[in-house]
C-alpha positions in Angstrom: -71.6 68.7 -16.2 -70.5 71.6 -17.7 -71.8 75.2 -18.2 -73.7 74.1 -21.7 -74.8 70.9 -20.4 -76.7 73.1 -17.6 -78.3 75.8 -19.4 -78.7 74.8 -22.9 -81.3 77.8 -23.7 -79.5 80.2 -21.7 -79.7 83.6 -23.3 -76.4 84.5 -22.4 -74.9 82.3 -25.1 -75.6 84.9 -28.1 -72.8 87.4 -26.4 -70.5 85.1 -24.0 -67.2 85.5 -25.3 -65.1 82.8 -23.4 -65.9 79.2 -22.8 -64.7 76.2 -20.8 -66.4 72.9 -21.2 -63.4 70.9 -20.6 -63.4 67.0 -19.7 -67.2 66.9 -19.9 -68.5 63.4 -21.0 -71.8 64.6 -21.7 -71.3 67.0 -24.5 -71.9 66.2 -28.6 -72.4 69.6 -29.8 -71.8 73.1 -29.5 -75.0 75.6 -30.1 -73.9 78.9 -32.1 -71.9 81.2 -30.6 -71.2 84.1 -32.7 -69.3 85.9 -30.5 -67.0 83.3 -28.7 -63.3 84.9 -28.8 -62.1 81.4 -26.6 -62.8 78.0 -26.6 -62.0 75.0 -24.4 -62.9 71.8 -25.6 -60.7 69.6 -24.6 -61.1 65.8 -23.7 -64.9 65.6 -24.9 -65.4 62.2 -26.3 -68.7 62.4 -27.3 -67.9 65.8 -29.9 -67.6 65.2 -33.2 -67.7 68.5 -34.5 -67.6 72.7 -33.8 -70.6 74.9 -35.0 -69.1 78.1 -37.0 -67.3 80.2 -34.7 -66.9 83.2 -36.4 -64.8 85.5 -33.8 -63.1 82.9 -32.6 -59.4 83.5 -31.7 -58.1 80.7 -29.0 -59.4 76.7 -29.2 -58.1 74.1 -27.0 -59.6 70.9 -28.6 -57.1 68.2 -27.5 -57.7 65.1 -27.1 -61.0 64.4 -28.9 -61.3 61.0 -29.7 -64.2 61.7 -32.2 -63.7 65.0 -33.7 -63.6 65.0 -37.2 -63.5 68.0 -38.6 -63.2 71.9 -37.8 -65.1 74.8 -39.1 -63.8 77.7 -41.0 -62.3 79.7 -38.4 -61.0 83.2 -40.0 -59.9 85.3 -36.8 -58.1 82.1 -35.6 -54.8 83.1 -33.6 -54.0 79.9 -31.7 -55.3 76.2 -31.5 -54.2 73.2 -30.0 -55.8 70.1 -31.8 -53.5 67.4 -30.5 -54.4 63.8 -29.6 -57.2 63.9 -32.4 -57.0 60.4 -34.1 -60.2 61.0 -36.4 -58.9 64.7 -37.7 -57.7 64.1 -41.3 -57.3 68.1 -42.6 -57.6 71.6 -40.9 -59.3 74.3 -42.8 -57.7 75.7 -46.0 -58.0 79.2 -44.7 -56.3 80.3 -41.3 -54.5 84.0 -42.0 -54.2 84.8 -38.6 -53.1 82.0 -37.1 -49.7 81.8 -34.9 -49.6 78.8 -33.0 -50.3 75.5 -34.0 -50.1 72.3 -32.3 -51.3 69.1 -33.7 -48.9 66.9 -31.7 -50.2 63.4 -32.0 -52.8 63.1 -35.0 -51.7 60.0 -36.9 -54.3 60.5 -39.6 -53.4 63.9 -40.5 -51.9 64.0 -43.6 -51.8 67.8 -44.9 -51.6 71.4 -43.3 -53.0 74.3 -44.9 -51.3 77.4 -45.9 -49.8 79.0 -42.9 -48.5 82.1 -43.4 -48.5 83.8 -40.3 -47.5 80.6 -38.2 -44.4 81.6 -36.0 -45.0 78.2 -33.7 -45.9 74.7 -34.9 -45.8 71.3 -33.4 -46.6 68.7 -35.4 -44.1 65.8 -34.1 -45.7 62.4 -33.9 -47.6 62.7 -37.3 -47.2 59.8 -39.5 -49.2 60.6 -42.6 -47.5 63.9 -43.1 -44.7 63.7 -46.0 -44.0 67.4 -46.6 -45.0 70.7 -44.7 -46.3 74.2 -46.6 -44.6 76.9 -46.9 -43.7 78.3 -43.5 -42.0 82.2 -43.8 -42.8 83.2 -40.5 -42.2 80.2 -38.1 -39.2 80.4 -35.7 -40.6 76.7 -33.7 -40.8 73.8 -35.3 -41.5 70.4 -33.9 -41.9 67.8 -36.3 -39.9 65.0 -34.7 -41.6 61.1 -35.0 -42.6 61.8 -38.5 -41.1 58.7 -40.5 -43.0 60.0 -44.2 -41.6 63.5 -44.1 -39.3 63.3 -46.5 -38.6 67.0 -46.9 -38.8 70.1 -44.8 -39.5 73.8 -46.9 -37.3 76.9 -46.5 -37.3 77.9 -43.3 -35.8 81.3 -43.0 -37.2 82.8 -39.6 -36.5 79.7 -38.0 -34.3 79.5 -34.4 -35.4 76.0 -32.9 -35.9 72.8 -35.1 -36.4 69.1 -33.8 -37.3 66.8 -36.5 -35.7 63.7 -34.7 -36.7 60.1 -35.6 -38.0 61.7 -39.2 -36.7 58.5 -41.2 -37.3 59.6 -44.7 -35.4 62.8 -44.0 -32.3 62.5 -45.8 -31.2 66.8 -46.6 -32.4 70.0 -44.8 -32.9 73.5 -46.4 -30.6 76.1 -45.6 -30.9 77.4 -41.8 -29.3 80.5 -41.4 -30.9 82.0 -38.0 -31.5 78.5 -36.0 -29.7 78.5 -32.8 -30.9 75.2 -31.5 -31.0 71.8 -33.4 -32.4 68.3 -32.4 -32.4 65.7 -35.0 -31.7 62.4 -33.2 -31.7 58.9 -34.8 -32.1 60.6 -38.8 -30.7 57.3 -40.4 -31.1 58.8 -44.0 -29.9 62.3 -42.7 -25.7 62.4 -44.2 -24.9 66.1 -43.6 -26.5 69.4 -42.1 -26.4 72.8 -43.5 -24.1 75.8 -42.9 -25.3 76.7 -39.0 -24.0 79.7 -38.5 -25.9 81.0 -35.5 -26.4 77.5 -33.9 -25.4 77.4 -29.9 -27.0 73.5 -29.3 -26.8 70.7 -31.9 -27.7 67.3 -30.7 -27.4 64.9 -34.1 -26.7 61.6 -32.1 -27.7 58.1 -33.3 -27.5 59.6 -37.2 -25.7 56.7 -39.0 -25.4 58.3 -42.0 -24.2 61.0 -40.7 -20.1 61.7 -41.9 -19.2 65.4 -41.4 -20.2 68.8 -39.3 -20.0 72.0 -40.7 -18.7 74.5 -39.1 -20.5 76.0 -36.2 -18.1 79.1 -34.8 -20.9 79.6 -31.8 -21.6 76.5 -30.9 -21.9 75.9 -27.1 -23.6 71.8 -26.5 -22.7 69.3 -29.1 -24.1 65.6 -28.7 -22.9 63.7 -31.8 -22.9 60.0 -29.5 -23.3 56.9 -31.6 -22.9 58.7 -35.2 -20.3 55.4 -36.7 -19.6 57.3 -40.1 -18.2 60.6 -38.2 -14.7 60.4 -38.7 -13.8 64.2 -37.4 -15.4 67.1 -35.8 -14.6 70.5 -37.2 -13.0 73.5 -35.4 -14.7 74.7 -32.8 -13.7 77.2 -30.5 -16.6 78.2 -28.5 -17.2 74.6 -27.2 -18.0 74.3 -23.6 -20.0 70.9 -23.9 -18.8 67.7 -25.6 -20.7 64.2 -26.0 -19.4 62.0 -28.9 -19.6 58.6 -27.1 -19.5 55.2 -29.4 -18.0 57.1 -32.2 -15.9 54.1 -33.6 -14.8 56.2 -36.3 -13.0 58.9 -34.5 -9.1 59.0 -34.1 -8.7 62.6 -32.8 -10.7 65.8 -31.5 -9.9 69.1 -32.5 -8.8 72.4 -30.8 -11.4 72.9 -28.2 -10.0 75.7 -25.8 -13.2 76.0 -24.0 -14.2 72.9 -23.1 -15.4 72.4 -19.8 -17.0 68.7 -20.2 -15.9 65.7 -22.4 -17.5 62.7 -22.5 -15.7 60.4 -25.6 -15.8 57.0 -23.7 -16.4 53.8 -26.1 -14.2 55.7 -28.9 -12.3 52.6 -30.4 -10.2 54.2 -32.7 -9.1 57.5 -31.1 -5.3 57.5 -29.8 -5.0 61.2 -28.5 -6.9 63.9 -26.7 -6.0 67.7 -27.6 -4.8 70.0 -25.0 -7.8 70.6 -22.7 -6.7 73.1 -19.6 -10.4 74.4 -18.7 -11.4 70.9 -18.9 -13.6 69.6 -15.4 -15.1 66.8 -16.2 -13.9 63.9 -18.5 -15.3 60.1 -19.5 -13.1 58.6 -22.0 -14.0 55.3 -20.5 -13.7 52.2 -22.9 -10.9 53.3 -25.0 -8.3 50.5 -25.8 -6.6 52.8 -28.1 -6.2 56.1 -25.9 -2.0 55.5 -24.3 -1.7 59.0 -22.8 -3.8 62.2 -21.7 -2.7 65.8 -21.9 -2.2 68.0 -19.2 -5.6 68.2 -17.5 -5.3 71.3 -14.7 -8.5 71.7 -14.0 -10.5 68.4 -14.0 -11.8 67.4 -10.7 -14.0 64.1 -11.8 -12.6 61.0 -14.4 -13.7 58.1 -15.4 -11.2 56.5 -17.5 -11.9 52.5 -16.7 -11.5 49.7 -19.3 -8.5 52.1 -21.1 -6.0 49.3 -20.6 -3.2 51.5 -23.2 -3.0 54.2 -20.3 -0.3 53.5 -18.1 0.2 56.9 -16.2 -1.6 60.1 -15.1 -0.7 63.5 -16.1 0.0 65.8 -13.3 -3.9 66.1 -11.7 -4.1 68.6 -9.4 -7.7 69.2 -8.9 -9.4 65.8 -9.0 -11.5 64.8 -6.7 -13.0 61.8 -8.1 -11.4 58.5 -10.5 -13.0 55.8 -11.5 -9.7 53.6 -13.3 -10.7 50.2 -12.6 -9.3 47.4 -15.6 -6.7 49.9 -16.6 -4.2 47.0 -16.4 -0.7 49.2 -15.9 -1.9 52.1 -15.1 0.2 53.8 -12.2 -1.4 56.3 -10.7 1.0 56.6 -7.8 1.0 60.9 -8.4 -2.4 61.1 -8.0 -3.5 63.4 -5.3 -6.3 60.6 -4.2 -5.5 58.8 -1.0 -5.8 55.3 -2.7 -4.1 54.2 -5.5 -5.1 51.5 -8.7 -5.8 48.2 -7.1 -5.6 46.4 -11.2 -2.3 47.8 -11.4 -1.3 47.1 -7.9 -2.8 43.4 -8.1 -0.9 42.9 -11.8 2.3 44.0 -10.5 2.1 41.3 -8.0 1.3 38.7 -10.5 3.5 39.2 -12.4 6.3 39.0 -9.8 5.4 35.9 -8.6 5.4 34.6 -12.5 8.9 35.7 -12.8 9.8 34.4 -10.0 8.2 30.9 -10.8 9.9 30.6 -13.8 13.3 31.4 -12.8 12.8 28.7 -10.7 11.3 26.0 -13.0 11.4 27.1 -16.3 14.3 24.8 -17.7 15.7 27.5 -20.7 17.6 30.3 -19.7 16.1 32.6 -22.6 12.4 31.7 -21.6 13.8 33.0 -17.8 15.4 35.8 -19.4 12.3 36.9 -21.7 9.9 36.8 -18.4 11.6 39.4 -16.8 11.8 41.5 -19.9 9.0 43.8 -21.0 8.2 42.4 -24.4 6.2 39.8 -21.9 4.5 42.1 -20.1 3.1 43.9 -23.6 2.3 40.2 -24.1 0.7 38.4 -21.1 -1.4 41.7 -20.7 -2.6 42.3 -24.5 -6.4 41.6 -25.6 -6.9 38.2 -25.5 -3.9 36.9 -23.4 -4.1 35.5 -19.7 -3.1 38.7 -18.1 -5.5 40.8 -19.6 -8.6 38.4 -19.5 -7.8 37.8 -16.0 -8.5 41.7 -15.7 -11.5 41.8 -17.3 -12.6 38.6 -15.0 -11.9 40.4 -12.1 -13.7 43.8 -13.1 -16.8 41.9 -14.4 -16.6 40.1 -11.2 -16.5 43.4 -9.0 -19.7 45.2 -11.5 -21.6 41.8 -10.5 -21.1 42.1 -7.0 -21.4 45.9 -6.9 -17.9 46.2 -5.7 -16.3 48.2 -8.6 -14.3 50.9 -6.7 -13.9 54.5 -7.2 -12.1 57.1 -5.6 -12.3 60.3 -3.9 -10.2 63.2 -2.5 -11.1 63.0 1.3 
């Protein structure tokens, strides 16, 4: 039981400032309290309501199944009402307020004016189609809200997620955010002038066709976006994911890069010059024939890339995973063991050559054998050579035998 539930006629309760009744099942009401500065409510099932609380400045009311309503609360700086299922509308008037979090109120369906607001969280609130006016915020969490359909201007603001907000199809101009979430927007088909933005994660956004540019930008995740076609210049760029991109041919100058991860990229032939590069996954990429000059990467993955049929000069790698790269020689690698595909296809195909020399009756079927027009062939998508690969390295993943090497 808590302090309350022990001395409800206490005379102290006229002038105690601060409060913590906190995970008591016993409580359904609060008595007045006309100078409480701080409140702690939280995870009382049996409240269904707050007495006036006019000095209030801090409430913690999280998680109360059954509150319904709050009182007018003018000296409010911060409160935390999330979890509250039965809370429909917070109190029209709330000047001082700073920080807001109604995280997880699914039948909340407006916010009052909030003009001093500088943090709100109000992600995972599916009756909410629009926000108010917001001058003064620079946090805003409204991911999980599939009926906002429109966010107001937002010019203080530095951090936005508003991923998984369905309806949200444009955003207002963002001139001092630095950090952007908005993953899995399918409506969303392109983003503002982001001038001061260092992390932009806009993966999953089908919709989604172009980038501005973004001169500062540090962490890009654009993985699974089908309608990309191109990224834009960008030259401070240590961090790049843009996996399952089907839509991309090329990347851009990136002098800074430092970690590339483009695997499953169908359509892209060629990477750009990349010497600070140190880590790189381009696995799953049947169109990708060559690499640049890669100085400085010590770990690749490049498996399932069967147009790559040599290395560039690697001189730092300390880890390759290569396996079902069907010619690739990687007999300059620094590694101590080599590509067992190419090894194993080699062989195959000398004893192919060999076999038909023998038996094949024509003279220009023997000839064509041994040329390299049959190689291209027998080892193309969809011919013997090149399903018999993928066999063998499904066959390997099963068994857990799928090798990869490292500098010793």
């Amino acid at each position: 039981m808590c302090f309350l539930c022990q001395n409800p006629e206490a005379k102290t309760l006229q002038t105690l400032t601060r409060l913590n009744c906190r995970n008591c099942l016993n409580l359904t009401q609060l008595p007045s309290l006309p100078a409480l500065t701080r409140l702690n409510c939280s995870r009382c099932p049996g409240l269904t309501q707050l007495p006036s609380l006019p000095a209030l400045t801090h409430l913690d009311c999280y998680s109360c199944p059954n509150l319904a309503q709050l009182p007018s609360l003018p000296a409010l700086v911060w409160l935390n009402c999330a979890g509250c299922p039965k809370l429909t509308q917070l109190p029209e008037l709330l000047p001082a307020l700073t920080g807001l979090n109604c995280y997880n109120c699914p039948n909340l369906a407006h916010l009052p004016s909030l003009p001093a607001v500088t943090t709100l969280n109000c992600s995972q609130c599916p009756s909410l189609t629009h926000l108010p006016s917001l001058p003064a915020v620079t946090r805003l969490d409204c991911a999980v809200c599939p009926n906002l359909a429109h966010l107001p201007s937002l010019p203080a603001l530095t951090w936005l997620d508003f991923s998984k907000c369905l309806s949200l199809a444009q955003l207002p101009s963002l001139p001092a955010v630095t950090r952007l979430y908005c993953i899995d927007c399918p409506n969303l088909a392109h983003l503002p002038s982001l001038p001061a933005v260092t992390t932009l994660n806009c993966s999953q956004c089908p919709s989604l066709t172009r980038l501005p540019s973004m001169p500062v930008l540090i962490s890009l995740n654009c993985h699974q976006c089908p309608g990309l076609t191109q990224l834009p210049s960008l030259p401070a760029l240590l961090r790049l994911i843009c996996y399952g991109c089907p839509g991309l041919t090329h990347l851009p100058s990136l002098p800074a890069l430092n970690s590339l991860n483009c695997s499953q990229c169908s359509s892209l032939t060629r990477l750009p010059e990349l010497l600070g590069l140190i880590y790189l996954n381009c696995h799953g990429c049947p169109s990708l024939t060559q690499l640049p000059s890669l100085p400085a990467v010590t770990r690749m993955v490049c498996y399932r890339c069967p147009g790559l049929t040599q290395l560039s000069s690697l001189p730092a790698l300390t880890y390759l995973d290569c396996q079902g790269c069907t010619w690739l020689d990687c007999s300059d690698c620094p590694l101590p063991r080599k590509n067992p595909d190419y090894q194993q296809n080699v062989r195959h195909l000398l004893y192919l050559q060999t076999w038909f020399r023998r038996w094949a009756p024509l003279k220009r079927l023997r000839r064509w054998v041994r040329s390299e027009e049959f190689n291209a062939w027998y080892y193309s998508p969809g011919q013997p050579g090149q399903l018999r690969s993928e066999l063998r390295w499904h066959r390997k993943c099963d068994q857990g035998l799928r090798t990869t090497y490292h500098k010793v």
